[in-house]
C-alpha positions in Angstrom: 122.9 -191.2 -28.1 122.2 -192.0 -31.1 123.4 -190.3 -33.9 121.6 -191.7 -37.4 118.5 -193.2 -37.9 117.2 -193.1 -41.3 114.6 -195.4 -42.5 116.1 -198.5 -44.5 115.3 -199.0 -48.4 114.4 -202.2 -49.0 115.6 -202.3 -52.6 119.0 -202.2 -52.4 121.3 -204.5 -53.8 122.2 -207.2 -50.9 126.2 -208.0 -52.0 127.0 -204.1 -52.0 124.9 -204.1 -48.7 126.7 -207.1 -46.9 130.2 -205.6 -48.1 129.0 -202.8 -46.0 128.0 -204.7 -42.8 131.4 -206.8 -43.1 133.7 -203.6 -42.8 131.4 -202.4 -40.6 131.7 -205.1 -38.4 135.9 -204.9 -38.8 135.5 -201.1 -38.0 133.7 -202.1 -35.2 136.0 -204.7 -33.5 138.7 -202.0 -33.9 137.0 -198.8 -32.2 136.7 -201.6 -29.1 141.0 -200.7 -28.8 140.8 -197.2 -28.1 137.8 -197.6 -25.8 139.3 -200.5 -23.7 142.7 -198.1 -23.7 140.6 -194.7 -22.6 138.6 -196.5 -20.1 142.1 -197.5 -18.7 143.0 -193.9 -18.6 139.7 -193.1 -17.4 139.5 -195.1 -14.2 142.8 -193.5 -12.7 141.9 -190.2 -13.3 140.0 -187.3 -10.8 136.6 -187.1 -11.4 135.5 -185.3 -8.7 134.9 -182.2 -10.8 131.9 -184.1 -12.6 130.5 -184.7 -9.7 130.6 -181.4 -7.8 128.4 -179.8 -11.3 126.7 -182.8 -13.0 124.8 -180.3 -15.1 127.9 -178.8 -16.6 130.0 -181.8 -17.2 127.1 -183.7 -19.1 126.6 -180.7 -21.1 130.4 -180.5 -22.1 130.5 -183.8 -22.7 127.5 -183.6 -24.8 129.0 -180.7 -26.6 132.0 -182.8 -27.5 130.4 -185.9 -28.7 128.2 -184.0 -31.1 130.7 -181.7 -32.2 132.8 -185.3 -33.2 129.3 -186.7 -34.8 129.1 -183.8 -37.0 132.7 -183.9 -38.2 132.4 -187.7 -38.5 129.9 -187.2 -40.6 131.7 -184.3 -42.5 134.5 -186.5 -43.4 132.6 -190.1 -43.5 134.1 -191.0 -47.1 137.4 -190.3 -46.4 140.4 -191.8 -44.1 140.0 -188.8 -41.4 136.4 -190.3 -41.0 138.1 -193.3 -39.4 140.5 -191.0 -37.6 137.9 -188.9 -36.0 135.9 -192.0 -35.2 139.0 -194.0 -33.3 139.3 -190.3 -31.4 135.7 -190.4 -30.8 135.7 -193.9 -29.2 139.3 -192.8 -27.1 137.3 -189.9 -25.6 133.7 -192.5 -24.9 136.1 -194.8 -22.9 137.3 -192.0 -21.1 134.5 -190.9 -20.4 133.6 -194.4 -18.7 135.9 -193.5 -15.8 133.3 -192.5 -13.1 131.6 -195.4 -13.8 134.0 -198.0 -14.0 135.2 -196.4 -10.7 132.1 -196.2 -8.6 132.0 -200.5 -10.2 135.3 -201.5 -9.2 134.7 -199.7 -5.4 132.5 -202.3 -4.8 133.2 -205.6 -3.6 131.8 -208.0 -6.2 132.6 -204.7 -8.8 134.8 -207.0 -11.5 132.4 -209.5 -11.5 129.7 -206.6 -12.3 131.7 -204.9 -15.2 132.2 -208.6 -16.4 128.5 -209.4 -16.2 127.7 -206.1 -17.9 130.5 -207.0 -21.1 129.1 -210.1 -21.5 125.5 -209.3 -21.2 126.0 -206.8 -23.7 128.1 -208.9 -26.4 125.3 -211.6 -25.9 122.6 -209.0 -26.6 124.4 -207.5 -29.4 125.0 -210.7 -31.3 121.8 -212.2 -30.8 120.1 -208.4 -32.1 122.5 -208.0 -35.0 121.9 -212.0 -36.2 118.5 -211.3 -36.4 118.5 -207.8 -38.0 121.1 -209.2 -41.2 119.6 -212.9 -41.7 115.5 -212.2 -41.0 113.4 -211.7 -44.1 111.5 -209.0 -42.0 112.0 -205.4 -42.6 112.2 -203.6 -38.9 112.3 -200.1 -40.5 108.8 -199.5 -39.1 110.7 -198.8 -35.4 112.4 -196.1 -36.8 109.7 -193.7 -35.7 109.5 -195.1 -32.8 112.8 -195.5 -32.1 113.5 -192.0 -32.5 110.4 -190.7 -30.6 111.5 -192.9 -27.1 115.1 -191.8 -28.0 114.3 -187.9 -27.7 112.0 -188.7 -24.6 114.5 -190.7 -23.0 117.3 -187.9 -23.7 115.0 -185.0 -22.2 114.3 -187.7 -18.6 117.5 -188.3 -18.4 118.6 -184.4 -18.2 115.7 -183.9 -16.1 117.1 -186.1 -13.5 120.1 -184.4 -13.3 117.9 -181.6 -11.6 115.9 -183.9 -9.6 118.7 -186.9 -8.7 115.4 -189.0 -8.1 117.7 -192.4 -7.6 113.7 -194.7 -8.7 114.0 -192.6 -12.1 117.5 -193.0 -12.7 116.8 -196.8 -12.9 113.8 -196.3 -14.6 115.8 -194.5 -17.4 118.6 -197.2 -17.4 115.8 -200.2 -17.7 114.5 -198.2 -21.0 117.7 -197.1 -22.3 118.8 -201.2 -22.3 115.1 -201.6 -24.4 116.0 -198.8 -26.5 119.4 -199.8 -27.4 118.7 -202.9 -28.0 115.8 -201.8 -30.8 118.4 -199.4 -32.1 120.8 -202.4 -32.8 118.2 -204.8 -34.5 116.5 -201.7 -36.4 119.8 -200.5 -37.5 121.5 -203.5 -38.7 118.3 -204.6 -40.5 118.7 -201.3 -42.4 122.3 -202.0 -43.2 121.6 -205.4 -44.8 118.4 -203.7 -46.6 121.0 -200.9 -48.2 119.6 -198.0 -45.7 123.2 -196.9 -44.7 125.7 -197.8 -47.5 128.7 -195.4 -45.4 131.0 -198.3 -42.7 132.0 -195.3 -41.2 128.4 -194.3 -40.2 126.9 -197.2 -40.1 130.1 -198.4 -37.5 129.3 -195.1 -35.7 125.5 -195.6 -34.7 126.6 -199.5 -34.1 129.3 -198.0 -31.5 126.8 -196.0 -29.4 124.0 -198.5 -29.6 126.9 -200.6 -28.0 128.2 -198.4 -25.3 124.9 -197.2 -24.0 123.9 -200.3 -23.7 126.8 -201.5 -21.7 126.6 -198.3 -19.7 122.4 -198.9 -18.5 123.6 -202.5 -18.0 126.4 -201.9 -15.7 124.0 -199.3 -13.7 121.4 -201.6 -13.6 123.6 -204.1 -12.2 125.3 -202.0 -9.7 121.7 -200.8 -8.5 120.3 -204.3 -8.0 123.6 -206.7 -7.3 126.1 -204.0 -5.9 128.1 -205.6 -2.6 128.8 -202.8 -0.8 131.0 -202.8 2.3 
């Protein structure tokens, strides 16, 4: 998901702009804590009850997310912003349970998740150094962006009716494209004074992150899994 995506102006002033990317990028490193420690959680906890009503669970989790988003956003210029943001990253590495569970059940599963971290920190870093040093301003795939983002939201809860396994991969392959964009089109508009607000600006940076990680690691499962 992906929270924020309003078009960058290219006339802000860069120092105020590169103050902004440099806490969000210290914000960013420290959400990572709560996520590594909830996914810790996550992957020795029961499950089964997402997967006996997928519908339900995805909707709840939905709820919760957005609910956090909107106070996130309440409170994004002051200290309970950050608060509510460490919270919100506690609950996304919970959430990462089933996953990491169904990864580490298969026999080259560590090397997976590790192939999926990495893949993604490459991606990220190589997006991101674009999007702040480029003279280019990428604020023309915001439209876009936004229009794959809302059909890739309503495919993705149409499979959960149809569990068509060639879609589900389908959806992963695009959400990886799509994340990617996000994290070039939103750092671009960071550096180019579209998002002067770490706290937001950390937040759509966090997502871009995790689903990327999370299309990755299915992706890599579907196509390298060793199963016994």
């Amino acid at each position: 998901m992906q929270p924020n995506y309003q078009v960058a102006n290219t006339q802000a002033l860069p120092v105020g702009a590169h103050k902004v990317l440099r806490n969000t990028y210290m914000l960013l490193g420290l959400t990572m804590i709560p996520t590594v420690i909830g996914a810790l959680v996550g992957m020795s906890m029961n499950f089964s009850w997402m997967a006996a009503s997928p519908i339900m669970s995805s909707l709840i989790m939905l709820a919760v997310m957005f609910g956090l988003f909107f106070a996130i956003s309440a409170n994004r210029n002051n200290s309970f912003g950050v608060v509510l943001l460490l919270g919100l990253t506690f609950f996304m590495g919970l959430m990462l349970g089933p996953i990491l569970q169904v990864a580490l059940n298969l026999r080259n599963g560590g090397q997976l998740v590790g192939l999926a971290a990495g893949g993604t920190g490459l991606i990220f870093m190589t997006l991101a150094g674009i999007g702040a040093t480029t003279k280019r301003d990428f604020s023309f795939l915001g439209n876009f962006l936004l229009v794959g983002l809302v059909l890739l939201i309503i495919a993705s809860l149409a499979n959960l009716f149809f569990q068509v396994p060639a879609a589900s991969l389908a959806i992963s392959a695009i959400a990886v494209l799509l994340f990617s964009g996000f994290i070039l089109f939103d750092v671009n508009r960071i550096v180019r004074g579209g998002e002067t607000n770490y706290v937001m600006a950390t937040l759509s940076l966090y997502i871009n992150i995790y689903n990327l990680f999370v299309n990755l690691l299915q992706l890599l499962m579907a196509f390298m899994g060793e199963r016994d």
